[in-house]
N, C-alpha and C positions, 0 to 999 in steps of 0.2 A: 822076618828077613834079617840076615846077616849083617849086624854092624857095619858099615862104607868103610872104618878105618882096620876091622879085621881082614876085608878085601886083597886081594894082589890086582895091580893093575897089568892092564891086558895093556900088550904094543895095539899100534893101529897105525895098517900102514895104507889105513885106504881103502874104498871098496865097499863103505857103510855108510849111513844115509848119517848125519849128525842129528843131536836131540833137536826135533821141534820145542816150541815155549810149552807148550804141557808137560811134556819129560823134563825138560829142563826144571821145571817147578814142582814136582813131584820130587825130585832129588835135592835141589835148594832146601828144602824143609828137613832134609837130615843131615846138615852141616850148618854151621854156627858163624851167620856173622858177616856171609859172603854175598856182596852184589854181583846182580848180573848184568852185563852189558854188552853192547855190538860195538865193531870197530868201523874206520873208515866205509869197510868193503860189507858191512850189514851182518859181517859172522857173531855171534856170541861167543862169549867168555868171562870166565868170572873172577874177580879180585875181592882182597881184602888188603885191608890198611890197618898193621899192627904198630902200636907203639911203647917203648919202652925208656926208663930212668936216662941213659948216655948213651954212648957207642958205640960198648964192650958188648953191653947186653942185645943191641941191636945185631951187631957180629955173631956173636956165639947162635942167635938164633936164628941168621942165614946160614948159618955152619951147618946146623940142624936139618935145616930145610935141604940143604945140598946132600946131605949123606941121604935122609932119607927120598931124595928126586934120584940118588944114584942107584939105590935098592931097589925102587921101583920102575927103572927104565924109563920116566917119565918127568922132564924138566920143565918147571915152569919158569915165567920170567918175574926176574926179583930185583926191585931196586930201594936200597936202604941209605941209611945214613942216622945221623947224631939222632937216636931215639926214635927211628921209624924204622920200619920194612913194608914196601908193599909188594905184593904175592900177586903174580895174572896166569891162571891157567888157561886151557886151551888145548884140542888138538888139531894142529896145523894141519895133520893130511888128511883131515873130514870139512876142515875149516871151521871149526865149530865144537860142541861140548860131546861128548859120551862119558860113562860111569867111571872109568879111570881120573878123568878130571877130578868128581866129586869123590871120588878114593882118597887119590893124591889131595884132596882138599880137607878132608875129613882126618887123616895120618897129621897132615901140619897140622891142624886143630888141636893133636893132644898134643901139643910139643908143651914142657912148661911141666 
């Protein structure tokens, strides 16, 4: 199988079932680092908590993350500050995870 971060991600506007916990866990194993979790409403999604020396670094690498969520049609949600970033993907219109997630998850992996 093809590298997750060689991938292009697919739009999704709906209309597919989201991964159950088995696909979801089958894909987890080929990106580095990322927990998975449900939100208020029981959807999954997955995050990671990076951290960095100051600020700058913390900035430049949601910089990164923005160009490359722009390329791929696919935003996740990113909130940083003094030597952190954390990363939540997700896709809203299934409510839940499909392989663009762990694309778009696997692309920010090799950022660095």
């Amino acid at each position: 199988m093809k590298d997750l971060a060689d991938k292009k991600c697919v739009p999704c506007e709906g209309g597919i079932p989201a991964f159950d916990i088995n696909e979801i866990h089958k894909y987890l194993k080929k990106i580095d680092g990322w927990d998975v979790l449900k939100d208020k409403e029981k959807n999954y999604y997955i995050e990671k908590n990076f951290k960095f020396n100051n600020y700058v670094e913390s900035e430049k690498f949601v910089i990164s993350v923005g160009k490359i969520a722009e390329t791929e049609g696919h935003h996740p949600d990113i909130v940083f500050g003094w030597g952190y970033a954390k990363i939540k993907i997700s896709t809203h219109a299934i409510k839940g995870l499909a392989e663009s997630d762990f694309v778009l998850a696997a692309k920010i992996d090799k950022i660095n």
